[in-house]
SETOR-533501 format. One record per residue (C-alpha): residue in one letter; x, y, z. Coordinates in steps of 0.5 Angstrom, whole numbers, padded with zeros to 4 digits, always signed. Layout:
# SETOR-533501
aXYZ...
END
This chain:
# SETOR-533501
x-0075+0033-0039x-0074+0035-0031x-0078+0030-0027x-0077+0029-0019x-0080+0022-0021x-0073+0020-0025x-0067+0018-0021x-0061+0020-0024x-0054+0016-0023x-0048+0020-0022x-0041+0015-0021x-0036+0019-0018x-0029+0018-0014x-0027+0025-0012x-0021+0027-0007x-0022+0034-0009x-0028+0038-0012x-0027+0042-0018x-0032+0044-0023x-0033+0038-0026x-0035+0035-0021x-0039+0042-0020x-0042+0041-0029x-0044+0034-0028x-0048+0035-0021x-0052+0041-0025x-0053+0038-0031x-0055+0030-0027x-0060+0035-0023x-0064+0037-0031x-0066+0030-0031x-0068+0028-0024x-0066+0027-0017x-0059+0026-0017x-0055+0020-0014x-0049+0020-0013x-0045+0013-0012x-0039+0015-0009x-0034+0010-0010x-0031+0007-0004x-0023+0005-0004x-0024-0002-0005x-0026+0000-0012x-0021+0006-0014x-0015+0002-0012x-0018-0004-0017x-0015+0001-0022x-0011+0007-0019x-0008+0009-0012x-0013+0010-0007x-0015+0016-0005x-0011+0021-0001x-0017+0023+0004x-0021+0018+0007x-0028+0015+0005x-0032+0018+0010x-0029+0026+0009x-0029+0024+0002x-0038+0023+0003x-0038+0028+0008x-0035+0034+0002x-0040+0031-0003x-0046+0031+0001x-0045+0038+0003x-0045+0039-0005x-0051+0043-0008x-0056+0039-0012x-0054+0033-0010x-0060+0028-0006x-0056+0022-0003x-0050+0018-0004x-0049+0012-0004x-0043+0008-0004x-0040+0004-0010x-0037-0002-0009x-0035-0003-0016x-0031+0001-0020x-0035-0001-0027x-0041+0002-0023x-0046-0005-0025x-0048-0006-0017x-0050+0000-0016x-0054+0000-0023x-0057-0007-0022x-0060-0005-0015x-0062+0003-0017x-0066+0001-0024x-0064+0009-0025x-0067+0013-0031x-0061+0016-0033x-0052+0015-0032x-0049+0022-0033x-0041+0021-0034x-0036+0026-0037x-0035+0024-0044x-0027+0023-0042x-0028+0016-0041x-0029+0014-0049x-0021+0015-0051x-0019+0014-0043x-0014+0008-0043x-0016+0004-0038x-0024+0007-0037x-0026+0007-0043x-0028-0001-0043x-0032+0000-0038x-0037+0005-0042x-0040+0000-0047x-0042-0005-0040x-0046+0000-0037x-0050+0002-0044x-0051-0005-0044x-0053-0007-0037x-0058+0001-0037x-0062-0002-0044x-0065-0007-0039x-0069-0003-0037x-0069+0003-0042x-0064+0008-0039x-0060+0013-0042x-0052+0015-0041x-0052+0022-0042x-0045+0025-0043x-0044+0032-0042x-0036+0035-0046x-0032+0034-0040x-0028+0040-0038x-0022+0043-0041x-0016+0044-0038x-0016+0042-0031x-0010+0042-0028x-0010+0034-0024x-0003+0035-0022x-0004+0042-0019x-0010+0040-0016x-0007+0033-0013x-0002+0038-0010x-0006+0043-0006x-0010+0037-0003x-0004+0033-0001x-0002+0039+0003x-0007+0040+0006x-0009+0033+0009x-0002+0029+0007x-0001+0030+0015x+0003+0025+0020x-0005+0022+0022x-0007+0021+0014x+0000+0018+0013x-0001+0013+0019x-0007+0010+0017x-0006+0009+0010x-0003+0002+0010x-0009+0000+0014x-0015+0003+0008x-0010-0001+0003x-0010-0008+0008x-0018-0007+0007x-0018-0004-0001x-0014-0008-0004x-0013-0016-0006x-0006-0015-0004x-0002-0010-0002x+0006-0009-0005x+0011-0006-0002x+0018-0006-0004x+0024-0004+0001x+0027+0003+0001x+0034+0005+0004x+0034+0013+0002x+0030+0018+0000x+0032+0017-0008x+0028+0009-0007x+0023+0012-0004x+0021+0017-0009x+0022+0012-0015x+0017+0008-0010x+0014+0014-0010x+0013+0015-0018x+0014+0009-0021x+0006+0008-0025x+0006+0002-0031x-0001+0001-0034x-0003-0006-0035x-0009-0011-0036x-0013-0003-0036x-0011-0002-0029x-0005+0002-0026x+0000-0003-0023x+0005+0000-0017x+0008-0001-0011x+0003+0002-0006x+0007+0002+0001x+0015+0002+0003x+0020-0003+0007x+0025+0001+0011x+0028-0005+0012x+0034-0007+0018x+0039-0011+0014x+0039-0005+0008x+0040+0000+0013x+0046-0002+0015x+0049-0005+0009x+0048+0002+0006x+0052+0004+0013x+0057-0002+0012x+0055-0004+0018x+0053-0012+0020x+0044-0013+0020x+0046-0014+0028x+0043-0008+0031x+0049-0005+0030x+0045+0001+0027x+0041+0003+0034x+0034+0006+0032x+0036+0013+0033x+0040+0012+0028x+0034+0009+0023x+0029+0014+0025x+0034+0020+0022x+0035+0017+0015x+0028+0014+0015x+0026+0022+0016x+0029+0025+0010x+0025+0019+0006x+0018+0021+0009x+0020+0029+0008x+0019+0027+0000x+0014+0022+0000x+0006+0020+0002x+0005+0013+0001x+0006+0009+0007x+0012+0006+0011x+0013-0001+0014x+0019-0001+0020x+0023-0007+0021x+0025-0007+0028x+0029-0014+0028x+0026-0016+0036x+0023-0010+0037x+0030-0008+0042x+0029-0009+0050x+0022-0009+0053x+0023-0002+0057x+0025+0002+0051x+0020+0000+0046x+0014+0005+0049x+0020+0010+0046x+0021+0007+0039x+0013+0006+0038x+0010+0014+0040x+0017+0015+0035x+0015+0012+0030x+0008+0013+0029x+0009+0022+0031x+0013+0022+0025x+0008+0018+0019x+0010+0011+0019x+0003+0005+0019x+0007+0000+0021x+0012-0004+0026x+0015-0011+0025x+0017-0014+0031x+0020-0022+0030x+0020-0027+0036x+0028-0028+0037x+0031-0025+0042x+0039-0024+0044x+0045-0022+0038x+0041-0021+0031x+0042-0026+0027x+0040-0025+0020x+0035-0030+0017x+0037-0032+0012x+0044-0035+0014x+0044-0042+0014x+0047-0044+0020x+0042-0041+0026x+0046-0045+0031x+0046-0039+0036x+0040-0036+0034x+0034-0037+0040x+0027-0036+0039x+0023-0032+0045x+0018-0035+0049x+0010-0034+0046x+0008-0032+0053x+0014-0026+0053x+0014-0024+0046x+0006-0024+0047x+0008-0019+0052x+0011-0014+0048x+0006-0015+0043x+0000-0012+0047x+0006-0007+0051x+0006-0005+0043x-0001-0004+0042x-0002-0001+0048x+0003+0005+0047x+0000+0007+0040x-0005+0013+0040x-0009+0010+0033x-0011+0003+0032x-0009+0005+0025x-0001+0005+0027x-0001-0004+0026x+0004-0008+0030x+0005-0014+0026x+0010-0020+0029x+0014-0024+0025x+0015-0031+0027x+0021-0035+0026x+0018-0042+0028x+0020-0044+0020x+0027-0041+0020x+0029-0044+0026x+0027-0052+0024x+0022-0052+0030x+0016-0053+0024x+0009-0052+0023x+0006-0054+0030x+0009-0048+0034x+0009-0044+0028x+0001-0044+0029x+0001-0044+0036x+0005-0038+0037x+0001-0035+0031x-0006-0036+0036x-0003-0032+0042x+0000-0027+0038x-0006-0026+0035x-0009-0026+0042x-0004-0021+0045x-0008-0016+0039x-0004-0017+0034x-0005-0014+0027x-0002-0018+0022x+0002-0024+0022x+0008-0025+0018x+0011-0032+0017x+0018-0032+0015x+0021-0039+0011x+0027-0039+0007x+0025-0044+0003x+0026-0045-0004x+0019-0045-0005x+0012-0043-0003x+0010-0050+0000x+0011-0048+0007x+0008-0042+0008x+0001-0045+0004x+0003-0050+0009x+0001-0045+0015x-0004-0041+0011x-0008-0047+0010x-0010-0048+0017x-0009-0041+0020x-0013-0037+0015x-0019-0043+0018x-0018-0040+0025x-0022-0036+0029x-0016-0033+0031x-0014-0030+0023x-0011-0025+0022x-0008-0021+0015x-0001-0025+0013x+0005-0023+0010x+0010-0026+0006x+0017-0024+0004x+0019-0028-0002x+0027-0026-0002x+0028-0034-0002x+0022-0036-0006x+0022-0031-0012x+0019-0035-0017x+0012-0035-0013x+0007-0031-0017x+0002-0025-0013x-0004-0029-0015x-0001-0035-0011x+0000-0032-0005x-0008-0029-0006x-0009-0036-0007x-0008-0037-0001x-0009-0031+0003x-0004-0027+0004x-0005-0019+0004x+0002-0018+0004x+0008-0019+0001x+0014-0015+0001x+0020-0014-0004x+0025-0014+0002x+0032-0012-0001x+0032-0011-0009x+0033-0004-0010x+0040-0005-0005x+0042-0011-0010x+0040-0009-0015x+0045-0002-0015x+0051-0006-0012x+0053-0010-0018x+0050-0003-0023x+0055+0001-0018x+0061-0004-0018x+0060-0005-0026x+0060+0003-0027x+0066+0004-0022x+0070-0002-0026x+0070+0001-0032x+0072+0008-0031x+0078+0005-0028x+0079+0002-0035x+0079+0007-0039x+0080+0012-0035x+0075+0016-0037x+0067+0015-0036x+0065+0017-0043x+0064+0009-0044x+0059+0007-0040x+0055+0014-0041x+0051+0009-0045x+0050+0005-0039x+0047+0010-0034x+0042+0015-0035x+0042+0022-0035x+0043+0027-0029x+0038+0031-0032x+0033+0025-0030x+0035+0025-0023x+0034+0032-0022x+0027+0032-0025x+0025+0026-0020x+0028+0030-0015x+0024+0036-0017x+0026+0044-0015x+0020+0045-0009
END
């Protein structure tokens, strides 16, 4: 049965070796020359959360694997590229993907594609009580550091059709960001990314979005939520705060894990956004906002720590015409991403802006806010470019009212046994939390 001759194919996703991995290899290298394609974070995340560790260190650990003669990348996460290319002999895969949800659709596309050219799918019992959890566990302590954490959000950007982040204003949002999982269409949808977001942050402060709450302030809370989380983390830093200061904010920011700074193009007293009055609101020059944009990326010390700007072209009535200016010379200062803020109703605006800056040779990642514009769909922003879109505030308006409620009624019956039915047990919340 062993010939050299045969080539073996051997799908894998691996952020940690274990004896499956090792079982698989072996029993491949019975049949032939063993191929592993090794899948690529493009073709995990169409499925799940992308890996903890990075493509290039996940190849490294393979290659070093006995009985392994080459790897490859796979692109595809049903394996087809790979096989239409390869022609192999054989596929060996564990037989877990049979009843696997969301897997095991793809099991009866590669029999169909190996029959073309007479190859064989070898399914060897998958091995039994390997404890997933524990190992992911032991493989987040070991490479969840701050440089890992940083440059997460930059592998989503590229990995992803578009990366969803939700807003966090503590570390009890950050672990439901954390946790939260739901299966649908035969993959794992979650939010891949938290929103540390100005104006939630001084909600919960009492105090007004107006840069009342000085960084030093933010960066303190934002550190307990890091403390007990991993997936990446975008800073709203309003205006970036003065030019002398923000080489400070920048190495603060990137030495404590967060991937990403949101500066926006307005200068003086903040004033939130979606008010509908910007009278006293002013919009910095491009040439100094460009300024502090490459100040930024010259005080990084990793590429992956993204400096985004946001524009206010739109907010402020100035319209399409300076929105796509400012973009091309932000873009040019280095720039990672574009965020283009409009507080419209719907989404016409900002397709608007997408449609010819996508064209430009000065195109970069766009990221839209949908906080006004609520009944545009995530396909749509795909559509028309987007790689971004953040919930900004919906966790924090959602507990008011929950709070409110709850409050309102142990003040009527003079007893909480009411609205038990309504809240849920404090055992969940301590089970989130956990006892590590």
């Amino acid at each position: 049965m062993k010939s050299s001759k045969k080539i073996v194919y051997v799908p894998l996703a691996v952020d940690f070796i274990n004896d499956a991995h090792i079982k698989i290899i072996n029993v491949a290298k019975k049949y032939g020359e063993v191929i592993v394609g090794l899948l690529t974070d493009k073709a995990i995340a169409k499925y799940k959360s992308i890996p903890i560790i990075n493509y290039e260190t996940r190849e490294l650990m393979v290659k070093n694997l006995k009985n392994v003669s080459k790897v490859i990348p796979d692109n595809s996460y049903d394996y087809i590229e790979n096989l239409k290319a390869l022609k192999p002999n054989f596929l060996v895969h564990g037989d877990d993907w049979k009843k696997q949800g969301f897997r095991k659709h793809i099991r009866p596309k590669v029999i169909k594609i190996l029959k073309k050219w007479n190859g064989k799918l070898i399914e060897p019992r998958s091995t039994k009580n390997i404890s997933v959890t524990n190992s992911e566990k032991k493989i987040k302590d070991i490479f969840d550091n701050t440089e890992n954490r940083v440059s997460k959000l930059a592998r989503l950007i590229k990995s992803k059709e578009i990366v969803r982040v939700l807003e966090s204003h503590n570390s009890l949002t950050g672990l439901i960001i954390e946790n939260l999982k739901i299966e649908k269409n035969k993959k794992i949808e979650e939010f891949d990314c938290m929103w540390s977001s100005s104006l939630t942050d001084s909600a919960t402060k009492g105090k007004p979005d107006n840069q009342a709450v000085d960084y030093s302030s933010r960066i303190s809370s934002l550190n307990d939520m890091l403390d007990v989380t991993s997936k990446p983390l975008i800073f709203d830093a309003d205006n970036g705060g003065q030019f002398e200061h923000l080489s400070f904010l920048i190495r603060s920011l990137e030495r404590n894990g967060v991937s990403a700074i949101i500066m926006e193009d307005k200068v003086g007293l903040k004033k939130n956004s979606l008010f509908k009055n910007q009278k006293d609101a002013k919009q910095d020059t491009p040439k100094a906002f460009a300024k502090k944009i490459k100040k930024a990326c010259t005080t990084r010390k990793s590429k992956d720590f993204l400096i985004i700007a946001r524009i206010e072209s739109f907010i402020l009535g100035k319209g399409l015409k300076d929105a796509l200016k400012r973009a091309e010379i932000y873009s040019r200062a280095g720039a990672d991403a574009i965020l283009i803020h409009s507080k419209e109703k719907t989404a016409k605006e900002i397709f608007s802006f997408s449609k010819i800056f996508n064209k430009s040779k000065f195109s970069k990642p766009l990221i839209a806010v949908p906080s006004t514009y609520s009944k545009v769909y995530e396909k749509d922003l795909i559509k028309n470019g987007f790689k971004i879109v953040i919930y900004a505030n919906h966790l924090l308006r959602a507990a008011f009212p929950a709070m409110e409620f709850t409050a309102k009624k142990i003040l009527e019956n003079t007893r909480s046994f009411e609205i038990e039915k309504n809240i849920i047990p404090i055992k969940r919340i301590i089970n989130l939390i956990g006892n590590d």
